[in-house]
MARBA-3410 file (N, C-alpha, C, O; in Angstrom, 1 decimal):
102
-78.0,36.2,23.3,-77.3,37.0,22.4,-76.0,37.5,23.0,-76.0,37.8,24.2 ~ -75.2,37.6,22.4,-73.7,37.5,22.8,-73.6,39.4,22.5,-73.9,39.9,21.4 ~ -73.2,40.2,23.5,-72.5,41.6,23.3,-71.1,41.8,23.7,-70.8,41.0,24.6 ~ -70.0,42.5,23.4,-68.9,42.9,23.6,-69.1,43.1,24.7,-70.1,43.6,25.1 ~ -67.9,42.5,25.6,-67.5,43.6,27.2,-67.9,44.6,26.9,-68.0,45.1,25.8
-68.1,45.2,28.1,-68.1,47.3,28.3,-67.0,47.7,27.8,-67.0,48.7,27.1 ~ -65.8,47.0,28.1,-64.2,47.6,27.5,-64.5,48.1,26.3,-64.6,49.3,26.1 ~ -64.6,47.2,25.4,-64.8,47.5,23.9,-65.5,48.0,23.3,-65.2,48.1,22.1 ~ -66.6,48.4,23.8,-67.8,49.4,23.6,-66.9,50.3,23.1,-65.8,50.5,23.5 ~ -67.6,51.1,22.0,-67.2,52.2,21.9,-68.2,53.4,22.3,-69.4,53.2,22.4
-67.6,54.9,22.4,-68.5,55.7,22.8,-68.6,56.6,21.7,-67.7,57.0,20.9 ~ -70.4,57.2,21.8,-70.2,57.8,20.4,-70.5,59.5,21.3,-70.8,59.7,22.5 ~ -70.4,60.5,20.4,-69.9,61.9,20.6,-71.3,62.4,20.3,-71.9,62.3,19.2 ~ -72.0,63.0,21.5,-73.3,63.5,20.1,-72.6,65.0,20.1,-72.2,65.5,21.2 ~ -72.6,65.6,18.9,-72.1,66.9,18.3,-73.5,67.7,18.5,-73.5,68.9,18.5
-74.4,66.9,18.6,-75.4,68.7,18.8,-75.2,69.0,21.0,-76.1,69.4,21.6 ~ -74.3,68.8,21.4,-73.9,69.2,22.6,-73.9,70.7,22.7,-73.4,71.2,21.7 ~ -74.4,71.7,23.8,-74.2,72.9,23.4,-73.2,73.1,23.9,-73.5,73.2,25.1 ~ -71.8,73.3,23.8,-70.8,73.2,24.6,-70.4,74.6,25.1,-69.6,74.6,26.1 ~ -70.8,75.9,24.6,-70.9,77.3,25.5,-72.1,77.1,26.6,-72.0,77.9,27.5
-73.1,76.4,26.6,-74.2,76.5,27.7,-73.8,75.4,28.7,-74.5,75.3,29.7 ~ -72.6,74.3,28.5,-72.4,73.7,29.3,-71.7,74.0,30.1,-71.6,73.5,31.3 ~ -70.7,75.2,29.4,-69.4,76.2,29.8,-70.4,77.2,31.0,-69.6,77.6,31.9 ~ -71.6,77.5,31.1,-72.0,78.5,31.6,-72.4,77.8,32.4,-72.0,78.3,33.5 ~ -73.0,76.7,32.5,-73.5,75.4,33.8,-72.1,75.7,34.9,-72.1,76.2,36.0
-70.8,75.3,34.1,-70.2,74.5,35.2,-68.5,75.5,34.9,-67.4,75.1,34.8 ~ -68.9,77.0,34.8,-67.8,78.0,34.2,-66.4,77.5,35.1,-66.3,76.9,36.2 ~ -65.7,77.8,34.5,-63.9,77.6,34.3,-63.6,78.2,35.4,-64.0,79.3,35.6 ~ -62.5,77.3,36.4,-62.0,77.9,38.1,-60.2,77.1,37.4,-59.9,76.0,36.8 ~ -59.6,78.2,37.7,-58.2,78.4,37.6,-57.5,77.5,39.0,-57.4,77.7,40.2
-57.1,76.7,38.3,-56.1,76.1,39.8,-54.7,76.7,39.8,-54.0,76.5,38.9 ~ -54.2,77.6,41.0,-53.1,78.1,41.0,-52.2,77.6,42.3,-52.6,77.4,43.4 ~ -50.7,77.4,41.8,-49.8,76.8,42.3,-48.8,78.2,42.9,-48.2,79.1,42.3 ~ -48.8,78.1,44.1,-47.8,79.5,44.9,-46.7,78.9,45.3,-46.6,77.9,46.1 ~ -45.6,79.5,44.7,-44.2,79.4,45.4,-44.1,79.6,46.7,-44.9,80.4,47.4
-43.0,78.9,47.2,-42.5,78.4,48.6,-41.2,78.0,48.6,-40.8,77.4,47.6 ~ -40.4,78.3,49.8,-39.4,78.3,49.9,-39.0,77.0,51.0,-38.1,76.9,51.8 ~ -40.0,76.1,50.9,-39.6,74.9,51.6,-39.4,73.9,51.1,-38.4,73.3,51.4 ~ -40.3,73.1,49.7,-40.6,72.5,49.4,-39.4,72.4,47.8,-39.2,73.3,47.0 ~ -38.7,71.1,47.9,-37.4,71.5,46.6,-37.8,70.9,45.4,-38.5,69.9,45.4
-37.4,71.5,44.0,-38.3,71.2,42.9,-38.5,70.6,42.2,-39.1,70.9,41.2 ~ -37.9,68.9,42.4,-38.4,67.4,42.0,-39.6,67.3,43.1,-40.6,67.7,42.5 ~ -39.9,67.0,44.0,-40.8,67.1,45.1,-42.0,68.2,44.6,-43.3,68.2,44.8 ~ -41.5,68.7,44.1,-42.8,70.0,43.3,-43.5,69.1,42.0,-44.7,68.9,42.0 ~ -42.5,68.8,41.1,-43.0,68.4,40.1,-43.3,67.0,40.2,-44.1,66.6,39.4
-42.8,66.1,41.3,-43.6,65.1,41.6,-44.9,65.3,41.8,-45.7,64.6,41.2 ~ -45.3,66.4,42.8,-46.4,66.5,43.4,-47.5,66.7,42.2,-48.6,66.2,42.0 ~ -46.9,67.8,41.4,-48.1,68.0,40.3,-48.6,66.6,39.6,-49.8,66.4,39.4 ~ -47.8,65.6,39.3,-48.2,64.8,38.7,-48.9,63.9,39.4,-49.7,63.2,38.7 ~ -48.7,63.6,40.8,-49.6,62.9,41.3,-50.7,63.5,41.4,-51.8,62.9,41.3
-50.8,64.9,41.6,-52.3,65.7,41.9,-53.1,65.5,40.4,-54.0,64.7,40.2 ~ -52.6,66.3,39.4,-53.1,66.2,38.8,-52.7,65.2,37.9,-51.5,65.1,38.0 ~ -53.4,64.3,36.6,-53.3,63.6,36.3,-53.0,63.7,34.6,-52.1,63.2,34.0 ~ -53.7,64.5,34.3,-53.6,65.4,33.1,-52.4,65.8,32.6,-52.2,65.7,31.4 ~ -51.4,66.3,33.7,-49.8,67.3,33.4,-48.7,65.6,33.1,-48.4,64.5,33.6
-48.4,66.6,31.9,-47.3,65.4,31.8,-46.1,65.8,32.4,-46.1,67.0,32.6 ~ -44.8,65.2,32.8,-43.7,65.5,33.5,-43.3,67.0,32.7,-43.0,68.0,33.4 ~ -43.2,67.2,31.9,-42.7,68.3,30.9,-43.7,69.6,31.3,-43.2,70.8,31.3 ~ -45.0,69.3,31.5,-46.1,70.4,31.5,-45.5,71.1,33.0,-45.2,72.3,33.1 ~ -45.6,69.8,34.2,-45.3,69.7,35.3,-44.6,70.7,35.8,-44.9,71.6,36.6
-43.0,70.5,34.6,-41.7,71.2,35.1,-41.9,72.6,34.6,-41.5,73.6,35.3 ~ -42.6,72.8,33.7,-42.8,74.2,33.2,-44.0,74.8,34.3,-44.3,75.9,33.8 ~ -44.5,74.6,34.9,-46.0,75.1,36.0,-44.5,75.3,37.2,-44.4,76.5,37.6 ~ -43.7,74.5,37.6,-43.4,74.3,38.4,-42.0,75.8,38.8,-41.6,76.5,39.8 ~ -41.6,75.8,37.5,-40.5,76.9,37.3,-41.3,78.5,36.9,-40.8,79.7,37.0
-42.3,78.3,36.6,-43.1,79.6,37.0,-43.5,79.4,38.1,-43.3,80.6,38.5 ~ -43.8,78.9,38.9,-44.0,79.2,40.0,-43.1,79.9,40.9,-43.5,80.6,41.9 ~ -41.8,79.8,40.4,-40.5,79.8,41.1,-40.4,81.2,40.8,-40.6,82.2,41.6 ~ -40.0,81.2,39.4,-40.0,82.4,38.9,-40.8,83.8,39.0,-40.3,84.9,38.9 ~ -42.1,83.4,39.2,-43.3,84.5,39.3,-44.0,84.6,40.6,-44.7,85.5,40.9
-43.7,83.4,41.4,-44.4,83.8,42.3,-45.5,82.7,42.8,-45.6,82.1,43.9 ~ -46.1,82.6,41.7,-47.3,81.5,41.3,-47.7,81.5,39.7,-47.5,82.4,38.9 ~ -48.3,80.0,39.4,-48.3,79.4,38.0,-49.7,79.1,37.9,-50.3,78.8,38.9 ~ -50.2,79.0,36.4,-51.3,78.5,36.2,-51.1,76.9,36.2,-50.2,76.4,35.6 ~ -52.2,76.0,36.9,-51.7,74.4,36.5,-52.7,74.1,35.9,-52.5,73.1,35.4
-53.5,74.4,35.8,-55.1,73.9,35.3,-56.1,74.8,35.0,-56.2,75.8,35.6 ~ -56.7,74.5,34.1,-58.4,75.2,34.2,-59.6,74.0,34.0,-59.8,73.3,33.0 ~ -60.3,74.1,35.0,-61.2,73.3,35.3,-62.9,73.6,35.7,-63.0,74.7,36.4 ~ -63.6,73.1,35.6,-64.8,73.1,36.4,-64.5,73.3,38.0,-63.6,72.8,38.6 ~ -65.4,74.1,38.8,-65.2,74.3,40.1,-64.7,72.6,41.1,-63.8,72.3,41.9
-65.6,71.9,40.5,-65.3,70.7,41.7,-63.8,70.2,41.4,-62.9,70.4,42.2 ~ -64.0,69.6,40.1,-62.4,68.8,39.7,-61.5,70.3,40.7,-60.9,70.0,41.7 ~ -61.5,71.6,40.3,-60.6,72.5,40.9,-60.5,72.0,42.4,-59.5,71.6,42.9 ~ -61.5,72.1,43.0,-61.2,72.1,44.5,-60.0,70.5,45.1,-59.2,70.5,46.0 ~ -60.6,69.5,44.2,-59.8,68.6,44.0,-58.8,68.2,43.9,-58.1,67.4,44.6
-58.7,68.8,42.9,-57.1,69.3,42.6,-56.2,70.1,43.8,-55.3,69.6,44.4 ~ -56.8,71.2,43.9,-56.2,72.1,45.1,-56.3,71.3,46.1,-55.2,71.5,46.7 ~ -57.2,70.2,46.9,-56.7,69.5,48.2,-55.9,68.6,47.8,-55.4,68.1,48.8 ~ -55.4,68.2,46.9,-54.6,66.9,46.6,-53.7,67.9,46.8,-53.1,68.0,47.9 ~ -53.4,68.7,46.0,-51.8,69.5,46.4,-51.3,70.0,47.6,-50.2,70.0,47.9
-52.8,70.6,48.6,-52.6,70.7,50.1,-51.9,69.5,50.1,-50.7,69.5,50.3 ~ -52.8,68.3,50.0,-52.4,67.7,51.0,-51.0,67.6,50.9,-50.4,67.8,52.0 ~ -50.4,67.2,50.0,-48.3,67.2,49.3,-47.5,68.3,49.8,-46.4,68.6,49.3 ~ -48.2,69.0,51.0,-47.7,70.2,51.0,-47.3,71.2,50.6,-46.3,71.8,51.0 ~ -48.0,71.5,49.3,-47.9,72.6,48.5,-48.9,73.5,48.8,-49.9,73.1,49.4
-48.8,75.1,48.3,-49.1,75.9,48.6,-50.4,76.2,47.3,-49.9,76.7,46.3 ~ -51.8,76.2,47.2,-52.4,75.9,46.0,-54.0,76.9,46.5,-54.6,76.8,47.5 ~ -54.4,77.8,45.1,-55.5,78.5,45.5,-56.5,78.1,44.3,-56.3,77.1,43.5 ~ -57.6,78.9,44.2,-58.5,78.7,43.0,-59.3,79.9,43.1,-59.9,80.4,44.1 ~ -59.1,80.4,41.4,-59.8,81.7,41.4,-60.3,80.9,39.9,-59.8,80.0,39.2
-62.1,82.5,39.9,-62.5,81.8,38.4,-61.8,82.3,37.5,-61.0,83.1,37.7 ~ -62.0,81.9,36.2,-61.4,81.9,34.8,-61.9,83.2,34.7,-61.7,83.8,33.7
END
């Protein structure tokens, strides 16, 4: 019997998901981006986008100019792991990056 590749599978959604009890499993960690006076701000908004994957160049520049501006910016909200993730990829770009919860 012949089946489609996996590619073309499609995926189905089950809607009875509890999605507040999944929220309480795996609660919301803020990834935060701290201004610095070393690092210059194409090199910033490069970095966001290779860290995270999600920020489009536009989201990037705007995270990136708050940071400037304020001090530090919100770039994300995530589950704790993807957060820590996130936050070592930006270590590692040498950026300055923390995580508090939501």
């Amino acid at each position: 019997m012949w089946t489609a590749p996996l590619f073309q599978r499609q995926l189905e959604v089950d809607p009875t998901i509890d999605t507040d009890r999944l929220t309480a499993r795996l609660p919301p960690h803020v990834v935060l981006l701290h201004n610095d006076e070393v690092n210059d701000m194409a090199h910033v908004v490069d970095s966001l986008i290779a860290a995270v994957p999600p920020l489009s160049r536009e989201r990037a520049t705007e995270i990136m100019l708050d940071a400037h501006n304020h001090g530090r910016a919100r770039v994300i909200v995530c589950p704790l792991e993807q957060a820590e993730l996130y936050r070592d990829r930006l270590l590692s770009r040498r950026l300055t990056a923390t995580i508090e919860a939501a």
